[in-house]
C-alpha positions as CSV (number, residue, x, y, z in Angstrom):
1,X,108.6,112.6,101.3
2,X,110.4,110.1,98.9
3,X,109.7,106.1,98.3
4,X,110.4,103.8,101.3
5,X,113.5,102.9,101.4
6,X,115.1,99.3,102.3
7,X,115.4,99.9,105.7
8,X,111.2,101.1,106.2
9,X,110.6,98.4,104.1
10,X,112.8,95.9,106.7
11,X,111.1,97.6,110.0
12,X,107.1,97.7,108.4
13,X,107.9,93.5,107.3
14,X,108.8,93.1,111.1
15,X,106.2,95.0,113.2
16,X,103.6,93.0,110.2
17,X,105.1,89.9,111.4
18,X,105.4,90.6,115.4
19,X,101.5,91.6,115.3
20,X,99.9,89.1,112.7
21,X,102.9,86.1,113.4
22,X,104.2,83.8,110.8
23,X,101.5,82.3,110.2
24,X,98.8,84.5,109.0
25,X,101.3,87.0,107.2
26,X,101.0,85.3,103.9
27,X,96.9,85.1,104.1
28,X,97.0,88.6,105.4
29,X,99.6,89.3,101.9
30,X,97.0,87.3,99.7
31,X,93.4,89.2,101.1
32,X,95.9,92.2,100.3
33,X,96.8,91.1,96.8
34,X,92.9,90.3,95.9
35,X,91.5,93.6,97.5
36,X,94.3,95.3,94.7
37,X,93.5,92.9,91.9
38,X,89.6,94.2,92.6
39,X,90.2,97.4,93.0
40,X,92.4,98.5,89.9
41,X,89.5,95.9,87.9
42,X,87.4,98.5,89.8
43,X,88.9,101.4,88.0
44,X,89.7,100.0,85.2
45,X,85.8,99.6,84.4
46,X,85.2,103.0,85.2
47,X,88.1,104.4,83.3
48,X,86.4,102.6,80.3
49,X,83.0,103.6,81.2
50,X,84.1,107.4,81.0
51,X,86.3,106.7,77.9
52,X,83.4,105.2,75.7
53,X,80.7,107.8,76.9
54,X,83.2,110.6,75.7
55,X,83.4,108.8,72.4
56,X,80.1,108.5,72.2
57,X,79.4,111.9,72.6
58,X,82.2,113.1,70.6
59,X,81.1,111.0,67.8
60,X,77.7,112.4,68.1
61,X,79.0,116.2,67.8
62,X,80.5,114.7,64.7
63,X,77.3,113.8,63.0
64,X,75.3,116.6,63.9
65,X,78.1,118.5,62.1
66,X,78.1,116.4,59.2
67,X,74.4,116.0,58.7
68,X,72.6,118.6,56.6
69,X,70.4,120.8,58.2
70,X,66.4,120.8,57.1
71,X,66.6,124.2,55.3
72,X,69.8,122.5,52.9
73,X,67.2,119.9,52.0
């Protein structure tokens, strides 16, 4: 299964616009547009979220490492 191509993309515009009609296609493209906006913020947090406890952690091996141990005292 590939991308749609023009003529999916022709037939899925016009069955939208037969159920919803002209006039509540573009709210109906806008609640779209938000839920997207929302939902790649949405996983953009948690991307970070895992990114800087990974970090974290990593940098914490690091200094355990680097620090001397109690018998080099």
């Amino acid at each position: 299964m590939g991308s749609l191509g023009t003529g999916e993309v022709i037939l899925i515009f016009v069955v939208f616009l037969l159920l919803f009609g002209a006039k509540r296609l573009p709210e109906f493209a806008r609640s779209l547009g938000k839920s997207l906006k929302e939902f790649k913020k949405a996983t953009s947090e948690i991307t970070d979220e895992i990114d800087s406890t990974v970090n974290s952690k990593e940098i914490d091996k690091e200094t355990k490492k680097t620090e001397p141990k109690d018998s080099e005292k």
